[in-house]
C-alpha positions, 0 to 999 in steps of 0.5 A: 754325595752317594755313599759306597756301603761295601766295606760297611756292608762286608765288615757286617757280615764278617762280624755276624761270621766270628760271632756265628759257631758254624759257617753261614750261608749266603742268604743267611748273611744276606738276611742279616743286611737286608741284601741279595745272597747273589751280592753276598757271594759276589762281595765274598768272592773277592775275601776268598780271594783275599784269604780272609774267608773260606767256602765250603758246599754241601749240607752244613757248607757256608762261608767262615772267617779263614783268619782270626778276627784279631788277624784281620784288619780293616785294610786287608777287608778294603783290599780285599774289596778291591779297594773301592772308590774312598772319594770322588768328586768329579765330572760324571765324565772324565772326557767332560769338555767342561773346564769348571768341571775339571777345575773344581777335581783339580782345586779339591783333588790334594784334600781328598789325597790327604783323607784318602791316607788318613783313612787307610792308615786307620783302616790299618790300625783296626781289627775285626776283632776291635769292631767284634770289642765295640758291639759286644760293649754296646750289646753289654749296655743294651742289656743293662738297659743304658746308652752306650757312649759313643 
């Protein structure tokens, strides 16, 4: 099953953003994940809208945290997103005439409704200042030259 990277890809970015003492550019936070500065202000387009970043233009312009990472959950970044897709099995097309197709979503359909609730319940109780906690303890055990614990 394909993977949306999204809200990885955007929690990435809002990190290297607290962590950065100056607003980032958009190629600067594509250079961090490897990406196209097009699909960095695409994706932070929808942030702004969100009031979890600010823009700014000119020399010395870029985009910062609008909101202190301890004020910003993970849910408020998934919506902010505009709540992609969490799960999808399913016909490739929903007027599929075939009924195999339709029921295979219907037999899975609840199970994915119960972790796509689960999910956004723990999306709620993490913040970015929690993911922010995490690194710093990884980079910590880095640099002392250990595994961190997982």
């Amino acid at each position: 099953m394909k993977r949306n990277s999204q809200l990885a890809a955007s929690l990435h970015a809002l990190i290297h953003m607290a962590e950065h003492d100056a607003p980032m550019t958009s190629e600067e936070l594509a250079r961090c994940f490897d990406t196209n500065p097009v699909v960095v202000r695409r994706t932070m387009a929808g942030l702004r809208e969100a009031g979890i970043v600010a823009s700014g233009g000119g020399r010395g312009g870029g985009w910062t945290l609008k909101r202190a990472p301890a004020d910003i959950r993970l849910l408020d970044v998934y919506r902010g997103l505009g709540e992609p897709t969490l799960f999808h099995v399913g016909p490739r097309e929903a007027s599929s005439p075939c009924l195999i197709d339709h029921a295979v979503v219907d037999a899975m359909a609840p199970a994915f409704d119960e972790a796509e609730a689960l999910l956004l319940k723990r999306l709620a109780a993490i913040t970015l200042a929690d993911v922010a906690a995490e690194y710093h303890a990884r980079a910590a055990c880095v640099k002392k030259g250990k595994r961190h614990a997982t």
